[in-house]
N, C-alpha and C positions, 0 to 999 in steps of 0.2 A: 580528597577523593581516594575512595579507595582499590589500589592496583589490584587487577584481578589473576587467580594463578594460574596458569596452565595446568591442566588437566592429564593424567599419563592415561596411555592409550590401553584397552580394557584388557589386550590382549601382550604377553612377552614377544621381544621383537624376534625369537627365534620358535614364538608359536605355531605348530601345524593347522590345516583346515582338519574339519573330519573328515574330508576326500582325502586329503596326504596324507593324516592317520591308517584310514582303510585302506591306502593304496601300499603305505609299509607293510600291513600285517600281508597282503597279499602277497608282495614281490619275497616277503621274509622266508613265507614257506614253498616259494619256488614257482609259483606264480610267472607268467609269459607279462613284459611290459602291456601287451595288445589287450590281453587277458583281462590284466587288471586296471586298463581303461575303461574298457566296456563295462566291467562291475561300477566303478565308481563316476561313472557319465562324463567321462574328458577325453579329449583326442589324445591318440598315442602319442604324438608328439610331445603333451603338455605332460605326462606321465615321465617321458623322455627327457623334458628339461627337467623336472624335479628332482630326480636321479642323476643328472651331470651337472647339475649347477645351482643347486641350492644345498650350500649347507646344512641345513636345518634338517629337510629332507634326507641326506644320507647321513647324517648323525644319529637321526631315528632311527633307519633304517639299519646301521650298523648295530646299534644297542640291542635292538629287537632280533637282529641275528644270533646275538651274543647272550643275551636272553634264551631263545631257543637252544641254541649250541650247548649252553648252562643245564636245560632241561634233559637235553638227550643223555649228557654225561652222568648229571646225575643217576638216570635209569639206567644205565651201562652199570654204575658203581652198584648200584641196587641187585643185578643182577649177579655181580661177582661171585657171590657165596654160592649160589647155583651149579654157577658154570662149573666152579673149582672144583664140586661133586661128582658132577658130569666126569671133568678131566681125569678125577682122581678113581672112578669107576674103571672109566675106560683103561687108563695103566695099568688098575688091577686085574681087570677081565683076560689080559694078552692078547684078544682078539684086536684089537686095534691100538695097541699100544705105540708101536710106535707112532702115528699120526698123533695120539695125543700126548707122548713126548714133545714134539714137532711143534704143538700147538702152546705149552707151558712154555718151550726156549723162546717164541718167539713172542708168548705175553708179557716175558721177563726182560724182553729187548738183548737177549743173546744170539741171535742169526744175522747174520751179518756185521756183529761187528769184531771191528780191527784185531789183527792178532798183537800184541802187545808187544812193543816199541821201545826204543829209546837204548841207550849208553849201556852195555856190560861188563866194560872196564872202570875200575874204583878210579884211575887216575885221570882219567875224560869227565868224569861225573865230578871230582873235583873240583877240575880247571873248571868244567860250566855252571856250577855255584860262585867261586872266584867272580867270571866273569859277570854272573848275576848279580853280585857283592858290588862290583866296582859302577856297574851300569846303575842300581839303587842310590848307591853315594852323590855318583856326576849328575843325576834328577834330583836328588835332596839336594846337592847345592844351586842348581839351576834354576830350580822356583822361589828359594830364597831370595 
């Protein structure tokens, strides 16, 4: 006689319903839990466990943020050449140059940061290379 096989199940065991599908895209773009219960016919609650305890659900959920996030930046980058116009108007104009000064330092990630640090004496700079030297050595023999 012949043994009969089991059968795998139609669906992957980390498959959404198309209610948890539609209830991602909702919560993705900012959607209220309540919200996107009532869209998709389930009690707030059951929206509420989807979102704290099923994997699957906030694995979706996150990709499809990440996805959108992906979207927006790209249309930021799209816009750059633009902007850079704008900016580079503006500086020329003098009418409001300084603001868009202001705005070029801080596209550049130059306002606020640190003023620059560290050792001005050659013989401190030394010794903490030394000291780097010796501490690199004592880890290459330590793993060996």
């Amino acid at each position: 006689m012949r043994r009969q096989e089991t059968t795998k199940a139609d669906t992957a065991p980390w498959a959404l319903t198309p209610q948890q599908e539609t209830a991602v895209d909702l919560l993705a773009v900012g959607n209220a839990i309540t919200a996107t219960a009532e869209a998709v016919g389930v009690a707030r609650q059951t929206v509420s466990e989807w979102l704290h305890h099923s994997p699957a659900f906030q694995a979706a959920l996150n990709g499809r943020r990440q996805e959108l996030w992906q979207a927006l930046t790209d249309r930021l980058r799209a816009l750059a050449p633009k902007a850079l116009d704008v900016l580079e108007r503006e500086l020329d104009s003098g009418a409001h140059a300084l603001a868009a000064a202001a705005q070029v330092l801080k596209a550049c990630g130059l306002v606020g940061v640190p003023a620059p640090s560290g050792p001005t004496d050659p013989e401190e700079l030394a010794l903490a290379a030394r000291h780097q030297a010796t501490l690199r050595q004592w880890l290459a023999a330590t793993v060996e």
